[in-house]
Structure formats: C-alpha cells, structure tokens
DODOVEX-989821 format. One record per residue (C-alpha): residue in one letter; x, y, z negated. Coordinates in steps of 0.001 Angstrom, whole numbers, plus 500000, padded with zeros to 6 digits. Last residue first. Example, Ala and Ser with C-alpha at 12.3 -4.5 7.8 and 13.67 -1.06 7.14 Angstrom:
# DODOVEX-989821
S513670498940492860
A512300495500492200
END
This chain:
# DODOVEX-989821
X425366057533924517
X423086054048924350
X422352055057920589
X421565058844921692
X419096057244924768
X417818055251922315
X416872058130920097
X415153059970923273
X412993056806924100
X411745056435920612
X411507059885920082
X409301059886923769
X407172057302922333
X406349058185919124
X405010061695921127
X406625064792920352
X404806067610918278
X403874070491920416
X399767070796919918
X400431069321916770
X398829072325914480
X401766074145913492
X403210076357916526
X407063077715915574
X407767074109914292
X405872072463917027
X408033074244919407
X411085073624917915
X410289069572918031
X409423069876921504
X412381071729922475
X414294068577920637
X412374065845921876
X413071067169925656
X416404067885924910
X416948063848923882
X414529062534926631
X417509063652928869
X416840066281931696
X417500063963934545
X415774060864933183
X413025062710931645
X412277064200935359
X411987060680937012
X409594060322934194
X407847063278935057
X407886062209938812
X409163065169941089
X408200068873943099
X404873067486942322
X402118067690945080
X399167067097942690
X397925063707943335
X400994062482945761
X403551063508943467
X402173062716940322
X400493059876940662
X403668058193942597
X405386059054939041
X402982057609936855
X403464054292939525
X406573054179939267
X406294054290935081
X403852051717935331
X400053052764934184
X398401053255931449
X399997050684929274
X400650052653926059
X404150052936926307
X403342054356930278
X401258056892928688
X403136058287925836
X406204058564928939
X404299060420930816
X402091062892928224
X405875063952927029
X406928064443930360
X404453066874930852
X404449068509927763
X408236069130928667
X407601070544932067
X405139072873930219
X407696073822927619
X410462074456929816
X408108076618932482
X406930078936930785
X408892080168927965
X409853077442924455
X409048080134921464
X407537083504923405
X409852086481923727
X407865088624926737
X408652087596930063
X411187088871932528
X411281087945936353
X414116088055937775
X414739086706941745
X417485084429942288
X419906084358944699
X423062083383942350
X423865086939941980
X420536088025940956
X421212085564938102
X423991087652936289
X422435090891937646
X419165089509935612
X421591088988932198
X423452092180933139
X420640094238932450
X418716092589930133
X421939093384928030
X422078097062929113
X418228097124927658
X418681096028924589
X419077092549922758
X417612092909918851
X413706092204919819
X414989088990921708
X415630088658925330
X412804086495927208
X414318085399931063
X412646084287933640
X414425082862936566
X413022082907940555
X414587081153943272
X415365077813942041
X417503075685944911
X420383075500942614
X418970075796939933
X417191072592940360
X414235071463937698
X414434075202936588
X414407075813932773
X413794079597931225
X416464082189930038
X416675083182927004
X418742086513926433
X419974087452922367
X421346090707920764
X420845088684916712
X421380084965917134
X421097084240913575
X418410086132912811
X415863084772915734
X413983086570918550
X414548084625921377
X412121082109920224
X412249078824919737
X411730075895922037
X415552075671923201
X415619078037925891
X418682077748927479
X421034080747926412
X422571084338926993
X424228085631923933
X425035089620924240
X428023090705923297
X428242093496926005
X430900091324928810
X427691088258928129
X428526085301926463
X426932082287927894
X426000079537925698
X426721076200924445
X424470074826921774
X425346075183917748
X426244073555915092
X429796074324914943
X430384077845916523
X431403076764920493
X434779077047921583
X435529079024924588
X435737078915928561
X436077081801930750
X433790081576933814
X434440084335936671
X431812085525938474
X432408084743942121
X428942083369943127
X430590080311943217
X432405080243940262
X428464081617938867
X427081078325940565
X429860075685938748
X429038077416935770
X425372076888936267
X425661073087936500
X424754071601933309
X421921074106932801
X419825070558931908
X422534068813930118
X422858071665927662
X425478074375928158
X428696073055927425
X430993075259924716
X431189078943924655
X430649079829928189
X432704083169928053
X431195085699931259
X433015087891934420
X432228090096936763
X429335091039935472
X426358091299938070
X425066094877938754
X421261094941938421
X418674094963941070
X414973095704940000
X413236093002938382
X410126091341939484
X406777091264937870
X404494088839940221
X402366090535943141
X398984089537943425
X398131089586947521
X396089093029948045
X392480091948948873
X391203092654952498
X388563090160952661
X387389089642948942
X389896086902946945
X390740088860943935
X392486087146941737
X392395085193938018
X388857084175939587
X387212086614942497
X385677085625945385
X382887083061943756
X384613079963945888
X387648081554945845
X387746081667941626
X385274080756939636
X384655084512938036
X380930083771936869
X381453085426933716
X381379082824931595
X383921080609933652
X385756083695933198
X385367083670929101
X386270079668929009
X389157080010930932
X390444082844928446
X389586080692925883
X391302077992927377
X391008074018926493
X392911072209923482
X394116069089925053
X397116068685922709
X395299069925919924
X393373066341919811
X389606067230919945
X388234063777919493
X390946061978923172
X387188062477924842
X386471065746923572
X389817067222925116
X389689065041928390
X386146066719928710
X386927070298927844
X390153069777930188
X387782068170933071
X385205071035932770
X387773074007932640
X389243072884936072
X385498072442937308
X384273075744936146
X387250077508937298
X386852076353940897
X390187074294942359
X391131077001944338
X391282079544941379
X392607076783939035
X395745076795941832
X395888080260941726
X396493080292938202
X398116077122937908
X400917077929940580
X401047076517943653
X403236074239945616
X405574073549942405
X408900074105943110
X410647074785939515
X411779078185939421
X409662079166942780
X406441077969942274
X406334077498938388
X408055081354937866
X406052082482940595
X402484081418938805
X403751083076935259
X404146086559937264
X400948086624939076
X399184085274935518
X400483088360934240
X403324087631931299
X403760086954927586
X400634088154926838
X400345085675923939
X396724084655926301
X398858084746929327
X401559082320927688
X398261080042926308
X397208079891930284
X400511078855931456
X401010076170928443
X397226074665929566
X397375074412933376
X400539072286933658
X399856070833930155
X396693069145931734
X398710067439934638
X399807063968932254
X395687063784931977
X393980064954934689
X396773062683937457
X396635059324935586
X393147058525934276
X391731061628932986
X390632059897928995
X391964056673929842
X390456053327932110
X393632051596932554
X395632052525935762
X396539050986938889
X398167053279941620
X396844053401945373
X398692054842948222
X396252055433951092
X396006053876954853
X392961052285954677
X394378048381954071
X395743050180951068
X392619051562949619
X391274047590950458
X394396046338948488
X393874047879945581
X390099047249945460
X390414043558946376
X392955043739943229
X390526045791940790
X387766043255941598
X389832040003941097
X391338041553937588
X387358041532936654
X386596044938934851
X385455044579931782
X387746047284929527
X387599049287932662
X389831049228935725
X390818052048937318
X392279052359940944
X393569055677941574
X393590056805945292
X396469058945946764
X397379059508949966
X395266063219950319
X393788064035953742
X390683061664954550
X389726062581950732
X389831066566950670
X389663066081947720
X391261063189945669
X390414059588945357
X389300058047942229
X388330054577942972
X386888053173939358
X385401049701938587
X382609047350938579
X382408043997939389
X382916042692935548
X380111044630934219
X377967042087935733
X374670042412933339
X375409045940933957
X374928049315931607
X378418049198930269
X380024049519933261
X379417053372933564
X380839053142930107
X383954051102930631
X384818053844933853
X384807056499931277
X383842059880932938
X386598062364933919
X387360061641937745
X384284059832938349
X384494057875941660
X382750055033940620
X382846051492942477
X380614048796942407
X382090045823944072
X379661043310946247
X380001039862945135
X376797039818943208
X375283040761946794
X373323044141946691
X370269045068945774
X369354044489941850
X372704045123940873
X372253048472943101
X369428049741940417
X371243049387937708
X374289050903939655
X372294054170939937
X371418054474936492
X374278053959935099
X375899057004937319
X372977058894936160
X373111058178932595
X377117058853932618
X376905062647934411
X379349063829936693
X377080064296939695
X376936062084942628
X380176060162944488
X379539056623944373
X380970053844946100
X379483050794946870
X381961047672948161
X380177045029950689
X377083046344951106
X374394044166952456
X371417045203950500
X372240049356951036
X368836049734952906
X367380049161949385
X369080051981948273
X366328054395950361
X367124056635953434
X370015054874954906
X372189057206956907
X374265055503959878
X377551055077961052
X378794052229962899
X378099053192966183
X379670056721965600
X382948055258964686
X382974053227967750
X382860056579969688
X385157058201967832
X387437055420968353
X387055055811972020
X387697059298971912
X391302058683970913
X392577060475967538
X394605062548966478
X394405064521969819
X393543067861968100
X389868067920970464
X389768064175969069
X389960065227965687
X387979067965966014
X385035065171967329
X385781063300964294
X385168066567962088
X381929066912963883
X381076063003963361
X381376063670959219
X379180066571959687
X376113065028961642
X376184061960958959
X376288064309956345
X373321065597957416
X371292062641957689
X372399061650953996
X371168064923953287
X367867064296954520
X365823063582951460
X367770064342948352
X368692060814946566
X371556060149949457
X372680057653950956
X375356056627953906
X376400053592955242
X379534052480956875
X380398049820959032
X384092049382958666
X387272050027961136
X389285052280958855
X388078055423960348
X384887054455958928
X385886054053955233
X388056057616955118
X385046059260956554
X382887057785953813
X385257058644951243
X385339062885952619
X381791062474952962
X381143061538949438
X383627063692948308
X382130066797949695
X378544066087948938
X376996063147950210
X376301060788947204
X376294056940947492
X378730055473949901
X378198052236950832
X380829050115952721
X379917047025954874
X382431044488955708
X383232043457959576
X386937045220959022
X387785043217956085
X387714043874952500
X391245043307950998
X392727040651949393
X391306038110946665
END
C-alpha cells in the first residue's frame, strides 16, 4: 500500500491542542478534513482556530492565500461520528484513558469503511490494548506526533501486536507524504522518545533530591556541558509537571515497577501542590511577570596553573583535553599511570583531577580528589561541574575551576555524588538505546532520528555509544549500581554485550 491520497478523508477525533495541531497538519497536506468532538461545539471552535493560525500564516507569507482558501473549503466540524462514515484514516486525540479510546473506535468500526485506519495518538497507552477491543484489530495502530504538531518533524508510527504490516506502511508513508519524519516502532512501554528520554528527567531530579545541586545549576550543566536545548527542570516546567510525572508513573507501572523508571518524589510533592510549572506560574521556577531568571551556581574566577602531570591517557571520552590545556597554554607533562588505574590530571597542589567514573569523589584511595563531569564536546562545552571529595580543599577546587576557566568554561561545582549529572544520565540514556534496538524497538537510525527530532538532542544515543565507547559506558554503569543497590544503574545484557565486543574487536 502507499500513502493516502490527496482526495482521502481524514478524521480527527478530539479538539484539544493535539487534535488541532494533527488536523492542521492533515489539511495543509491537500486532504478533506473533518473535525469531532464529544462536547457540543468544540469541534466548531476548533475549526475557527485552526483557520486563524492559517490566516497568520498568510500575514507571515508562509503560505499563499489561495491555499488558505482551499483549506477552508475542506474543513468542516461534524457534530456526531456518524458524519465521520467516509473517513479515510481516523485519528484520535481525547483523554489518556484505555476504556475511552476503546470505546470510541467501537463505535467507528461500525461507521467507517473496513479499509479506513484507526489511529491512536496515545503517547503512554498500549497501542495492542486500544486494539484489543475490535473485531479488526488489524487496522488499528499508533501516530504519535509531538506538540505543537504542524511544527515538530517527527511522528512515531506504532504498530501493535495485531497491527496489519499494510496499515503501519500506508501510515508511514502518509506522515511522509505530509512533510514529517516518521520512525517505526513496536508498541513498548513510551514508544521511542518517553522511554530512552526518561533518564534525562529522572538522574537530574534524584541529584536535586541528594542535594547535589539547585535545579538552576543541574539545568546549565545539561544545556551548556552537553547542548541540550533545555534543561529538565525547565523543560518539565514547560511540559506541565502533571503530565511529565504522568508518563514516567505510567512507563514505570507499565515495565511492573522496574527501578529504572522509578518516578520523583519531589515531582510527585509539586504536582501535589499545584506547582505545574508555566501553565500554573510557578513549577521548579517562578514564571509571574517580572520574575528574576534562575541563576545557576557559578564559580568565581580562579588563577589557572600553569602547568599539570597527565598520568597516563585520560579515558576515551576526555581524550582531547590535553590537546585544549596546550592550547590554552598550560603546559601538559606526561607520566606513568599507577597500575590499575585511569589516567588523570595531577594538579601543581597534589590534587588528582579525574573523569567521573560512577563513583564518588570521596574514596580512600584517591584521598585530595576533583571529579569533573562528561561533556559530549569539550570543546564547544561551556559549563563543567566538578565534585571534589571530602579530603580535597579549597586551594584544590581552586585550581581545578581556574584549570577549566581557562579553556572558556564556566564552573559550576556540585556536591560529591557517585557518577555527577550529566555522565550518568547520558549513560542511562544510551543504555535504554541500545536495550531497545536488541529488543526490536526500533532500528538503531531510527532510535537516533527519535531522538533528535522528538526532543531536540544535541546527538543519537547510539551515535553517542559509538563515540564514548560502550566499554566506559558499562563501566560507570557498573560503579554506579555498586554505590546504588537496587538495579536502577545496572547495565543492560545488551550494552555488556555490545561493550565486550567492542574489547574483543580492540
């Protein structure tokens, strides 16, 4: 089958945000669209608002006038399902709740063609269960696109454990005939994008419950360490508390209460409170008119040592900060290593400044110690954290941040937590990768496409593994789960499997 054609109906079933967002998509792309809603006069409504962003559009010159004016033709509210008869593809966008969405399609299969597609776009529900309810499971399947819909490329295309391999292609190819990027995916707990992005949310929000930092401070060291667009504090702020605490509770029950997808109780206590974030004006910030901008913990300057010992090769992912401090004009004197152990910086006080390695800072063998946290690219990085252990003093916090305030970095220093910010939540995240693409969620390329279009990654996880080396990720992974019992940390089959061929390949 290939995609729907121009002269094909499309049904959209639920007129909130979403809903209109889909349905705006739809009728841009040439196709008669109809809109319903089970509140009397909404579908009306959204009708009126979906034509007022089309007339901005044509105010912005993004579009002619003359395809606002087609667009309008073939737009129209239908006030009862029935009026839906010669729908093509049906999408619905109503609450998250399975007897409702099985409900509604219960009623279409009575209505519509038995060639017409039933499409849900749950982004937490199982797409097999929805299904479940039809005679014709087989035409039903899930197009999760992403708010604000007519802006964001991405569209996931789910199939269930029923879904005919002829619906989820006409679906595939009908997001692409509309100008988005679609990805296949098996019907898992999140799909794609909520399930590899929970750890981005999660590790930040168990640092800020170990006080490690302020959530200001822990959302600059993910924007500007390792180029995220927003941090997870005031990105969960955007999003609405409630529903970024929703998905993780349901990913977490759905995957029976697995410890890696253990929600927040700190989310939990704000959702409590009513503190959702912008839409509430206040969430992990203050969002009133007039609200100071959250400032993150920065370091004053410090004087940068003229010179440090690497003692053997830092690990593969600080490869190149000895090339950056020759640049910077600190000089690099090179030493052996103690057997058994990673290279590190020596600092002129006798200090050890090191990766992170999934431990703590704190440790008896390292005594004065600095961590310092992963960047994806130090180069371009402009903020470091650094944890020093209980031993290290102040003069060698000193001339660890003058160390990195020479390379153009901001400082910001956490408190010694096994793993830091942003190592062990890039690591989760590659970990929840590559376990899904062994188990057949999705390709690797199109994990990666997920990822970058769905959240605005600064990368692909797996595109990350390959850089970093599945081997360090394994290994902070393995620290961390021996510093956290429970499993929360403990690497996936698949990622040992792909870090010990890696070694036998080496």
């Amino acid at each position: 089958m290939t995609a729907l054609g121009s002269g094909d109906t499309v049904a959209v079933v639920g007129t909130g945000t979403m809903g209109q967002g889909i349905a705006q998509v739809a009728l841009v792309a040439g196709h008669r669209v109809r809109l319903h809603d089970s509140v009397p006069g909404r579908a009306e409504q959204a009708a009126g608002a979906i034509l007022g962003r089309l007339d901005r559009l044509v105010e912005k010159g993004r579009i002619p006038a003359a395809a606002r004016d087609a667009a309008r033709d073939r737009l129209s509210p239908a006030a009862a399902l029935t009026e839906l008869a010669g729908a093509a593809l049906v999408i619905e966008a109503i609450l998250e709740e399975l007897p409702a969405k099985q409900e509604l399609f219960r009623a279409l299969e009575d209505i519509v063609p038995a060639d017409c597609l039933l499409a849900t776009n749950t982004s937490s529900l199982p797409v097999t269960a929805v299904a479940g309810a039809l005679r014709r499971p087989g035409r039903c399947l899930g197009l999760h696109f992403f708010n604000p819909a007519p802006l964001l490329p991405l569209v996931e295309v789910v199939s269930g454990a029923a879904t005919d391999p002829e619906a989820a292609a006409t679906a595939y190819d009908t997001a692409a005939a509309w100008g988005k990027t679609p990805v296949r995916c098996a019907d898992t707990p999140g799909f794609l994008v909520n399930r590899i992005a929970r750890p981005f949310y999660a590790e930040a929000l168990r640092l800020y419950e170990e006080r490690a930092a302020d959530p200001a401070t822990l959302d600059a060291v993910l924007r500007e360490g390792c180029g995220f667009r927003m941090g997870p504090f005031e990105l969960t702020d955007l999003i609405g508390q409630d529903v970024n605490e929703a998905v993780t509770r349901s990913v977490w029950h759905a995957f029976f209460q697995d410890p890696k997808f253990t929600p927040s109780l700190a989310q939990r206590r704000l959702v409590e409170a009513g503190l959702l974030g912008r839409k509430t004006g206040r969430g992990w910030y203050d969002h009133s008119e007039g609200a100071e901008p959250p400032r993150p913990a920065t370091a004053a300057p410090c004087p940068a040592p003229a010179a440090v010992t690497l003692h053997g090769e830092l690990p593969r992912p600080a490869a190149v900060l000895p090339a950056l401090l020759a640049e910077a004009g600190i000089e690099v004197v090179r030493a052996t290593a103690p057997e058994g152990r990673a290279g590190f910086l020596r600092l002129p006080g006798g200090a050890a400044l090191a990766l992170t390695d999934g431990g703590p800072a704190t440790r008896r063998e390292d005594g004065r110690a600095v961590r310092f946290d992963l960047a994806l690219d130090y180069r371009a990085a402009t903020r470091i954290a650094l944890a020093p252990s209980a031993a290290a003093s102040g003069a060698d916090v000193a001339e660890a941040t003058g160390l990195f305030q020479a390379l153009g970095k901001e400082v910001s220093v956490l408190d010694d937590v096994p793993g830091m910010l942003a190592a062990r939540t890039i690591a989760m995240i590659i970990d929840f990768a590559v376990d899904a693409a062994a188990r057949g969620v999705a390709t690797p390329e199109d994990i990666d496409t997920a990822m970058r279009l769905g959240v605005n990654y600064p990368g692909g996880p797996l595109e990350w593994a390959e850089r970093l080396g599945a081997p360090w990720v394994r290994d902070l992974l393995d620290s961390l789960h021996r510093h956290n019992a429970g499993g929360r940390y403990a690497p996936s089959r698949a990622l040992r499997r792909r870090a010990d061929l890696e070694e036998w390949v080496l």
